[in-house]
N, C-alpha and C positions, 0 to 999 in steps of 0.2 A: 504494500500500500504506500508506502514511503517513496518507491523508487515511482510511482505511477505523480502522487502528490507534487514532485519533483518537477515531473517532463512538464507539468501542465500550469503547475505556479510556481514554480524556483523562478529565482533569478536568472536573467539573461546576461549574454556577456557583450562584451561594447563592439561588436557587431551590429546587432539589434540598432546600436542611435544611429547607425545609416538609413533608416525610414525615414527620420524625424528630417536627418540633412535632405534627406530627397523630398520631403514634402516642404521643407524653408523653399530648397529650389526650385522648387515647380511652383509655387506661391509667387515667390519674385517675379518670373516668367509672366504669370498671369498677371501679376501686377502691371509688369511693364505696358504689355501688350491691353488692357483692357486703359491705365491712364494714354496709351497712344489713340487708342480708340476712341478715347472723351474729346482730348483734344481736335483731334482731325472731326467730330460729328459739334465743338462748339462752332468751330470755324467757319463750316458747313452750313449749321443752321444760326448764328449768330443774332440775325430780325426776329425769329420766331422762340427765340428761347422764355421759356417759364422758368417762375421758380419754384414748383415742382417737379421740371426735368432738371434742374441743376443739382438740387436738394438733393433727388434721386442717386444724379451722377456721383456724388460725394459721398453717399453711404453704399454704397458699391465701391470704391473706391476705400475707404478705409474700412467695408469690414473684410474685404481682399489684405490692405496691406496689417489690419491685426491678425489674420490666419495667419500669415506670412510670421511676424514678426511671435507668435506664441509657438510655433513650431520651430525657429531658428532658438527663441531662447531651451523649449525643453531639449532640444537636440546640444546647446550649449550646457544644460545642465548633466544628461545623461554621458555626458563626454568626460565634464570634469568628474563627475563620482565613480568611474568606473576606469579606476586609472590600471 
């Protein structure tokens, strides 16, 4: 029972925080690409802008760059505790 306890909730070893890194990374990505995306569609529609498509654009915008930035820090955390 012990070696089963194990496989399924022991600890991992620091392998495992390359998820964490690939998900910061893939976050930044998207970040970049959806704030290029804002900018080239204010440009675009500039006359016609509300400010509930702006509002909008900003909370797409930062809760992209906190997925980002909470998955870089536990990837930062799992790094340093698992020296």
């Amino acid at each position: 029972m012990s070696g089963l306890y194990q496989t399924f909730f022991g600890p991992l070893d620091k392998s495992a925080c390359f998820y964490l890194y690939f998900l910061s990374l893939f976050f930044f990505i998207v970040l970049l690409f959806v704030l290029f995306k804002e900018i080239v569609y204010v440009f675009k529609n500039y006359k016609n802008l509300g400010f509930k498509t702006v509002v909008q654009g900003l909370l797409i915008l930062f809760n992209i760059f906190l997925a980002y930035f909470v998955n870089r820090l536990m990837y930062t955390m799992c790094n340093k505790s698992l020296i």
